[in-house]
Every structure is written in C-alpha cells, then in structure tokens.
C-alpha positions in Angstrom: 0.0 0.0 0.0 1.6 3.5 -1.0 1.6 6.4 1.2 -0.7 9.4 -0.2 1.3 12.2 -0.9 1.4 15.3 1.7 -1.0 18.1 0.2 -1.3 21.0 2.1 -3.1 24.1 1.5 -3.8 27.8 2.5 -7.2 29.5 1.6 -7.6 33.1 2.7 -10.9 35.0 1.9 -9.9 37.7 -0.5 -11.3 40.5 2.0 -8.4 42.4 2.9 -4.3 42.6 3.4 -2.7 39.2 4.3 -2.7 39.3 8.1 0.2 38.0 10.4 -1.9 35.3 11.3 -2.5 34.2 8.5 1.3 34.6 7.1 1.9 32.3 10.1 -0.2 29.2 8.8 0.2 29.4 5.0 4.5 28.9 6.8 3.3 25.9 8.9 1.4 24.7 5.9 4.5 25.5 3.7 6.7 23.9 6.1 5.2 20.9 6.6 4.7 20.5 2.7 8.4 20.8 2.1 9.5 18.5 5.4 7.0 15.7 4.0 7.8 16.2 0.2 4.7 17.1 -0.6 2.7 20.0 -2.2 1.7 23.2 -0.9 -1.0 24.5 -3.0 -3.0 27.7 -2.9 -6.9 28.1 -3.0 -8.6 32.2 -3.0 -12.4 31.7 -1.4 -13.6 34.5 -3.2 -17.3 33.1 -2.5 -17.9 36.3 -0.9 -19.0 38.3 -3.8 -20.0 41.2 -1.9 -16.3 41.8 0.2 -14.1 40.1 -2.2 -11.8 42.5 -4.6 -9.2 42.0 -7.1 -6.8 44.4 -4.7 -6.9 42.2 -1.7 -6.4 39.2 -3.8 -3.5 41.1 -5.0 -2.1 42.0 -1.5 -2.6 38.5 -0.1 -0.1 37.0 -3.5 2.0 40.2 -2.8 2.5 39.5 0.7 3.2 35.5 0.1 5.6 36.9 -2.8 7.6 38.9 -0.3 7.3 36.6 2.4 8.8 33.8 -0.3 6.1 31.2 0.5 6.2 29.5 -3.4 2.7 27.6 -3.7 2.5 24.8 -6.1 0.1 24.6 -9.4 -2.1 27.2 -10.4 -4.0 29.3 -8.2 -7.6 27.8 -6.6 -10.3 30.2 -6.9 -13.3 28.8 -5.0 -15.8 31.3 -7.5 -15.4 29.0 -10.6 -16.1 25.9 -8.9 -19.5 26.0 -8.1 -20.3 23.5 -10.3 -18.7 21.0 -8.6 -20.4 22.6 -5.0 -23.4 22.3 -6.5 -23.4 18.5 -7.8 -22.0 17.3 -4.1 -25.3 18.9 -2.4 -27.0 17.5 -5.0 -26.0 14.0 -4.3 -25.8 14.7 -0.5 -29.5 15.3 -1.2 -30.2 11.7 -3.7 -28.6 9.7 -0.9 -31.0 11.1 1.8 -28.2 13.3 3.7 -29.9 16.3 2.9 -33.1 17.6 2.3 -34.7 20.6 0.7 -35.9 23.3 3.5 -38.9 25.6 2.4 -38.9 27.7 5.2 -39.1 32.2 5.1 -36.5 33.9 6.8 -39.3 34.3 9.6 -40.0 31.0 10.2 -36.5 30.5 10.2 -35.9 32.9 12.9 -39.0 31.5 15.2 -37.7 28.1 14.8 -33.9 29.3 15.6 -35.1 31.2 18.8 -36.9 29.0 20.1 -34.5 25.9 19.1 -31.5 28.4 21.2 -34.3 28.6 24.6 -35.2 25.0 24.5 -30.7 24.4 24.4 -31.7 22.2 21.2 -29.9 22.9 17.6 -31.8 24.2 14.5 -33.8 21.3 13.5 -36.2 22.5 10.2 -39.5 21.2 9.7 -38.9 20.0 6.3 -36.1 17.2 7.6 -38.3 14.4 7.3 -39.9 14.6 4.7 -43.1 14.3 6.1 -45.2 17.5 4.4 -45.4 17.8 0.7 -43.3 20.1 -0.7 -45.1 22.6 -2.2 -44.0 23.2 -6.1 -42.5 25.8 -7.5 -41.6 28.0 -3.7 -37.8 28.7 -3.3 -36.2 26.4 -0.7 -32.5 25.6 0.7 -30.5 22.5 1.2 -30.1 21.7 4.2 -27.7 19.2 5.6 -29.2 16.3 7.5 -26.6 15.9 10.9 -26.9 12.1 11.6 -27.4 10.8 14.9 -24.6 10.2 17.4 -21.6 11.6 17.6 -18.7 13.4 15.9 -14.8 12.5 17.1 -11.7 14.1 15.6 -8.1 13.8 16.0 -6.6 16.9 15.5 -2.6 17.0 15.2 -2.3 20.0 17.5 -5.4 19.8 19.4 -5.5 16.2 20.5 -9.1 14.1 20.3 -12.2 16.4 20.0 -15.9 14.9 20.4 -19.4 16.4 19.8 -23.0 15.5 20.3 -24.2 15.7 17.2 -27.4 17.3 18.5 -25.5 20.3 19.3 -25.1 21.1 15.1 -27.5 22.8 13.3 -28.8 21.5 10.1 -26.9 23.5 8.0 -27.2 25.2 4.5 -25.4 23.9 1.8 -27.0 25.8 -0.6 -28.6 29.2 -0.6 -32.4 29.6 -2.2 -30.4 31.2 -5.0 -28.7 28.0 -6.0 -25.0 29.3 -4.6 -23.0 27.3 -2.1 -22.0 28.0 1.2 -18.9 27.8 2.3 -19.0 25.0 4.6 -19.7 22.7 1.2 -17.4 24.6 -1.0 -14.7 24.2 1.6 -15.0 20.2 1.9 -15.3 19.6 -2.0 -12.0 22.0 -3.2 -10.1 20.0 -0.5 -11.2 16.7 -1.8 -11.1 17.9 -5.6 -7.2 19.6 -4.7 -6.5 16.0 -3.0 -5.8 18.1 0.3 -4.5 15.0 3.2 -3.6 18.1 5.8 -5.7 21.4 6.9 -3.5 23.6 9.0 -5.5 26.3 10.0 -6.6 28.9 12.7 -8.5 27.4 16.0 -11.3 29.7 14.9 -12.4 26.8 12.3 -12.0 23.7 14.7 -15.9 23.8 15.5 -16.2 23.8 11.6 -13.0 20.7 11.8 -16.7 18.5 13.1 -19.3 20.2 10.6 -17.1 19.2 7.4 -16.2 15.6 9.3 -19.7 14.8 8.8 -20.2 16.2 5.0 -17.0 14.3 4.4 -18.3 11.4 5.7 -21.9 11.7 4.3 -20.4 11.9 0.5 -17.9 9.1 1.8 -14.9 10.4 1.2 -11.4 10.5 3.1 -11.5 13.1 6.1 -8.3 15.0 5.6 -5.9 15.2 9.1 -6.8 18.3 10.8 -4.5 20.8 12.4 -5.9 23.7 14.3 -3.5 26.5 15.4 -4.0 28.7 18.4 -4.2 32.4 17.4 -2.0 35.0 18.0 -2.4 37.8 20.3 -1.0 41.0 20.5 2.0 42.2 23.3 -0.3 42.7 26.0 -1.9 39.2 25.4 -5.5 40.1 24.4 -6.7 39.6 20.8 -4.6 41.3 18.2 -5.8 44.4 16.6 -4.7 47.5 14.9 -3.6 49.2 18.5 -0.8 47.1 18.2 0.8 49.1 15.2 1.5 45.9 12.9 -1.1 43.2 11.6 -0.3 43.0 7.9 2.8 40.8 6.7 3.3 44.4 4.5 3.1 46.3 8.0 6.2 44.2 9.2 8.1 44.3 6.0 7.4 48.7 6.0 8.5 48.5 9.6 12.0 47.2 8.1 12.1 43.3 8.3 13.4 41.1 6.1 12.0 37.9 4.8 14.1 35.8 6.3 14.0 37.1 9.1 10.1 37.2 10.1 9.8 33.5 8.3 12.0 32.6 11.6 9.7 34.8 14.0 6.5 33.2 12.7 8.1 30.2 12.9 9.3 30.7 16.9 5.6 32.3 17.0 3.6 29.2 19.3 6.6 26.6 18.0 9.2 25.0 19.4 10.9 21.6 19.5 13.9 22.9 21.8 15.4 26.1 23.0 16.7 27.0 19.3 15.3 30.3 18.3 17.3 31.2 14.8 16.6 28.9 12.0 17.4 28.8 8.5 15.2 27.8 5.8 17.0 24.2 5.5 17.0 24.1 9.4 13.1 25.1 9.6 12.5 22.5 7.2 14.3 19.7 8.5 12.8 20.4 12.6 9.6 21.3 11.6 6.6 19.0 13.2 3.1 19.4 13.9 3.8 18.1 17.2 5.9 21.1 17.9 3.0 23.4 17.9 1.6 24.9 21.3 -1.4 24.5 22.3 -1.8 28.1 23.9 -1.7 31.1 21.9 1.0 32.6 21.1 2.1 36.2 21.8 3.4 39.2 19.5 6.9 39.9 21.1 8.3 42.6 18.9 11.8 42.7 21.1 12.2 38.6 20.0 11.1 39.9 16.2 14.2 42.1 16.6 16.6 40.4 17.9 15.8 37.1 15.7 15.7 39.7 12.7 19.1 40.6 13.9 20.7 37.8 13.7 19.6 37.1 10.2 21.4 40.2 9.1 24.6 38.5 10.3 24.2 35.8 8.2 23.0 38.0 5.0 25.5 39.1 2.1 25.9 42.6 1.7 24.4 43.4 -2.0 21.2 41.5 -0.5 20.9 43.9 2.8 22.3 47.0 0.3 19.1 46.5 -1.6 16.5 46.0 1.7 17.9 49.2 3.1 17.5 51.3 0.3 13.7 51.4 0.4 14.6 53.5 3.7 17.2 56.1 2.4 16.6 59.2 1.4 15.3 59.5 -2.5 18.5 59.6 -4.6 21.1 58.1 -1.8 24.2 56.8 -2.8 24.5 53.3 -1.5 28.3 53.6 -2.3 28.8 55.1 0.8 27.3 53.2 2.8 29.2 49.7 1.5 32.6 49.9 3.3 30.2 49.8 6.4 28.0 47.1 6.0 30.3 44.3 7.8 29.6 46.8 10.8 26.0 47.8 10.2 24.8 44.1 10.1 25.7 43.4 13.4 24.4 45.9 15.1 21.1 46.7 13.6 17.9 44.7 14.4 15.9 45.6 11.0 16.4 47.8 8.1 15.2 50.8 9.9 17.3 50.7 12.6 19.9 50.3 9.9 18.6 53.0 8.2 19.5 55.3 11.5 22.7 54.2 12.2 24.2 54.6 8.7 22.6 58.0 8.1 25.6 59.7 9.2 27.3 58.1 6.2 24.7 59.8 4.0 25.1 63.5 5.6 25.7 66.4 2.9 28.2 69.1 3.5 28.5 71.2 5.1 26.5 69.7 7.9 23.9 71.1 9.8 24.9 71.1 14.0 22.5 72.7 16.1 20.5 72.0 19.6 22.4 69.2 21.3 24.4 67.7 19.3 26.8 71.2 18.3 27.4 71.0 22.5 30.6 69.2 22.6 31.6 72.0 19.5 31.4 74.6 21.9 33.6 73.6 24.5 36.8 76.2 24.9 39.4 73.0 23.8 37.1 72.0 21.1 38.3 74.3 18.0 42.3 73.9 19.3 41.7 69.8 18.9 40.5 69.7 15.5 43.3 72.1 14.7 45.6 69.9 15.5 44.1 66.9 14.5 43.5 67.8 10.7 46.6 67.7 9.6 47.3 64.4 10.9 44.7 63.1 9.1 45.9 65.0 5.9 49.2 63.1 6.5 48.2 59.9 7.1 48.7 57.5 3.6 46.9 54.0 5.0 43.4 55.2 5.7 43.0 51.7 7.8 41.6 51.5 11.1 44.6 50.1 12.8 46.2 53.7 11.6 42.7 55.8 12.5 43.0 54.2 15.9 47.0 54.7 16.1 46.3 58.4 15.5 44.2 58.6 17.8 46.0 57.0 20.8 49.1 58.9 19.8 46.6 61.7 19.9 45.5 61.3 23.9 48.9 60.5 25.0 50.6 63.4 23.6 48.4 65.7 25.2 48.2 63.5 28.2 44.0 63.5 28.1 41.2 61.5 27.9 39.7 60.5 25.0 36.8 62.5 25.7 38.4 64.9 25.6 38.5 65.2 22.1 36.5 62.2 20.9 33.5 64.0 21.2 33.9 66.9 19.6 35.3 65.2 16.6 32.3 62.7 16.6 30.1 65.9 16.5 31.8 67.3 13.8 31.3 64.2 11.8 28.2 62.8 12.3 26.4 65.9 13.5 24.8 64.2 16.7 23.9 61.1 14.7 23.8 57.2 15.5 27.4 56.1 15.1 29.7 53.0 16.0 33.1 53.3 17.0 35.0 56.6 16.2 38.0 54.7 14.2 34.9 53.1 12.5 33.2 56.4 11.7 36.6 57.5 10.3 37.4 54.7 8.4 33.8 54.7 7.0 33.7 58.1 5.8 37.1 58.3 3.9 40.1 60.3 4.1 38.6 62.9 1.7 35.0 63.1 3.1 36.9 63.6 7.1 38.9 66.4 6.0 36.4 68.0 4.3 34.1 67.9 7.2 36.6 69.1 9.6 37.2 71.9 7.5 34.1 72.9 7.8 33.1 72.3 11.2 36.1 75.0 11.5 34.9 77.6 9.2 31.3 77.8 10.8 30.1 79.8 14.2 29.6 76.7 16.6 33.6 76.5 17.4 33.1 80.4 18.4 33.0 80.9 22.2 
C-alpha cells in the first residue's frame, strides 16, 4: 500500500491585506509540505461576492511573494467551482443526507429562537420529509446531521468529540442556488487532494461540521490541524492598536523575509530552545507536534533580535538593496558599502539600519544645532581639531589600525582623555547622529569626506566661544 502524498493548502478569503496570522499558517502549511515532500498548494475563497476584490487578492499574493512562501500549481479560486459545490449537495440530497428546506426567513428565525431557549440545535421542519413540498416556492438545502456523535483527531489539538445534536442542520445551498462555504470548503479540498488542513482554531468547531459532509459523500476526512491564534503584546486579541497586523506592515517596519519567516516560525513553535533557523533548518525540525497549544504572543523585542541575527548571516548586496527602500530619494548606497560588515551586526531591522548609517549619508556642510553642536562649543574643542586635521591629511593607510593609532598617539601626547576630544570630533562628523566606534566612523567616511568635514566644522560659528 503506498503512502498518499502530503498536500497542504492555504485558503484566505480575498477581503483584505494578508494578516500576520495568516502569514503564520500558510509557513506551517508550507513547512510541513516541504518536510514531508509534498505539495503546498493555494486556494482564494472569493465566494464572498460582496467583500471580495481584485486588490486584496493582490495583497494577499504580494504578501506570500515577499514573504517567499512558493505555492505549487495554479492558483484555486473557489468562485469557478460552483459546479462541482453544487453536484456534491446534489448527491448529499439523492442519498437522503440532505433535504430541501422551504422555510421564510421568519420562520427560520422563530424556529432558531426557540431551538437556542429549548438548548436544542436548529432542526427545520422539512427534515423528514413528512409534508409535501409545495412546487414551485424557493427552498435551501439543508444538511441532515446524523445521529450520534462526531470525534476528531486533531494534530495540534489532540481528540475532540461532539454530540451531534448540538449542530445545526446546515445550508449547503442558498435559495439562489449558490453554495455556502461549509460545502465549498470540503469539496476544493477533496477535488485539490488536500491530506492536511492547517488552520486557525477559529475553524476547529467547523474541523466536526465538514467531518460529517465528508463522511456523508464518503470520502477520506483530511488530518486536521488547528492552530491557536496569536495575540498582541499585551496578550489580548490582536488588533490595529498594536501598530503591525499586515505581513506588508512588518516588512514597512524594516524586516526582512528571512528574518520574520524565523519569528513566525518561533511564533507558538518550538521543538527545543533554538530560536534562529534557516530555511533548510526550519524545514528539517519542523513538526506538527511542535506546535503549542496556547496562543502565542506578539513579542516585537524577540522579532528584533531574531531579525538581527539574520542580518549576520545575510550578504551585503542582498541587505544593500532592503535598506535602500529606507534612504533618502537619490542616496548613494556607495557610501554606505565599506560599512556594511559593521552595520549588520548591530542593527535589528532595516530601519534601525537606516538610523545608524545615516551619518554616512550626511551632505556638506553639515547642519549642528541643539544638542548635538554641544561638545563644538567647549573652549578646547576648535584647538583639537586644529591639531588633528593635519594628521589626518598626512596619514597614507586610511586603515583602522592607523585611524585608531592616531588617535592614541593623539590622547597621550596631550596626556587627556579620550573624551576629551573624541566627542567633539564625533560631533563634527556625524552631526549628533547614530554612530559606531570613532575609528569606524573615520574609516567609513574616507580620508577625503573627514577632511572635508573638519574643515568645515572650522569655518562655521559653533567653534566660536
């Protein structure tokens, strides 16, 4: 007997952006398509005809894109299979597992209130069969919940039972002939050949419905998966107080790829006390038995520091072309390369990187006021860039073993601190800005782009007393 191959999916409603939730299954689901060798596949349930638009189909592919979650085959769209939703309520209704339910919205809504005071579930009048239908009148089909019980095993869950008499007899389809999604959903995941649904804990009531319409058109009941949801950094549900809940909101706040594909990954995960991953390593640990129970919570200090880590693994041209999307319009990147061994391991996204090389960017001569032209204005400060230029003019390796020589010489000559005169040459270099090292800041800026700076931090009014 050969083993099915793994087929999983991920099927957001075309309603808005792709949410971080979301972004976090379609990776599980991606995951453990690529750790089983099988497919992950991609279905839009654009069913909703009212909500559903052609630009949040396009920011859900846009956001997978970006986020580098490849599906396999052509894209599902659950719209032009209604054919198929139709002819599976059809033959749910020829083998007596569903019926046709002629009942007005009001009656509906007197049987529903007074099915929800009794503790019963909707039950229509028409189930049996026993009235004659009356010919021509507009009616649903209804699904017929059997008797019993419903039991699932559910990979993240563990073993979930219902009395059936707690499900209403649902619709399958509408008076106007269009399917619901509860059928829809079960018949694209048998047509795709779907064997796993990873999904959101929001749909493991619906895990028992579709059990039961599985089993009523006798078909295999896929293994279910249902993943707690994520809540925001003060651990109620996440919502748009918490800044971010877009997978575009996380890349605009300056994270790579890479780098949130590990976070979502650590995100109500873990097989051990590993937190950074590559690809290959996600891949190879990944298990559905790794996945918490509990739901997990947004930690945006973890995001950074796993998004860190990343960049020190990342090759320079790829983080060169992250960060431009933050420079200034019409930056030139060329002075920020001799930097980027240093940039990547101390920046946590491309913001933060953004910030801490922007001193690089600076155009002359710069502008020193408030705070940062303090340390200018000291009575030594003008004598000790004096002196210090023409050092700097002389020196022929531009190397940080000779920045830093020059600068030791520097302090022990004049028998201060480095303080002394570090921070008035930091100030006239970076104007107040983010900055490593001060041999770093040298070496980064250049021989020629130093001694211009100096002289003009000594041509302007901030060195007068």
């Amino acid at each position: 007997m050969t083993t099915a191959k793994v087929v999983t999916r991920f099927a957001p409603s075309p309603t808005g952006y792709l949410h971080i939730g979301g972004a976090r299954t379609a990776l599980f689901c991606w995951l453990y398509a690529q750790k089983t060798g099988g497919e992950f596949r991609l279905r839009i349930e654009d069913t909703d005809r009212e909500r559903s638009t052609p630009e949040a189909t396009q920011a859900i592919l846009d956001g997978m894109e970006w986020l580098g979650l490849q599906h396999e085959g052509a894209i599902v769209y659950q719209s032009r299979n209604m054919d198929d939703h139709v002819a599976a309520a059809q033959e749910l209704l020829s083998s007596g597992n569903a019926y046709r339910c002629y009942c007005t919205p009001e009656e509906l809504d007197d049987i529903r209130e007074k099915s929800r005071a009794d503790g019963k579930a909707l039950r229509s009048p028409w189930r049996n069969g026993d009235a004659a239908e009356p010919a021509g009148a507009p009616f649903a089909i209804r699904f017929k919940v059997p008797e019993g019980e419903t039991t699932i095993s559910d990979q993240v869950q563990g073993e979930i039972n219902w009395q059936n008499d707690q499900f209403d007899d649902l619709v399958l389809l509408r008076a106007d002939g269009t399917p619901t999604y509860m059928l829809a959903v079960v018949v694209d995941d048998h047509n795709m050949d779907v064997t796993h649904v990873i999904r959101g804990d929001d749909h493991l009531i619906n895990a028992g419905r579709q059990t039961q319409i599985y089993q009523a058109l006798g078909w295999k009941v896929p293994e279910w998966a249902h993943l707690p949801l994520i809540h925001g950094p003060d651990g109620k549900k996440l919502s748009k107080r918490h800044g971010a809940q877009a997978v575009t909101d996380f890349r605009d706040m300056g994270y790579s790829a890479e780098g949130l594909r590990n976070y979502l990954l650590k995100l109500g995960w873990s097989v051990d006390d590993q937190e950074v991953y590559s690809d290959k390593q996600a891949v190879d640990a990944f298990t559905l038995g790794g996945i918490n129970k509990s739901p997990a919570r947004l930690d945006f200090d973890k995001m950074d520091h796993i998004n860190g880590e990343h960049f020190k693994t990342m090759g320079n041209e790829s983080l060169l072309s992250g960060l431009s999307a933050f420079l200034p319009d019409g930056a030139d990147i060329t002075k920020i390369s001799g930097a980027m061994e240093s940039l990547k391991t101390r920046s946590k996204n491309y913001k933060d990187m953004a910030a801490k090389c922007a001193y690089l960017l600076l155009s002359r001569p710069l502008e020193i006021t408030g705070k940062a032209a303090k340390p200018l204005r000291r009575d030594d400060a003008k004598d000790h860039l004096t002196a210090l230029l023409p050092r700097f003019e002389d020196l022929g390796d531009w190397s940080g073993t000779a920045i830093h020589r020059v600068l030791k010489n520097y302090a022990e000559e004049k028998d201060i601190g480095f303080g002394k005169f570090g921070q008035p040459l930091r100030a006239a270099l970076t104007a107040g800005h983010p900055s490593p090292d001060l041999s770093d800041v040298l070496l980064f800026l250049g021989k020629d782009e130093v001694i211009g700076r100096l002289q003009d931090a000594l041509s302007t009014s901030y060195l007068e007393n």
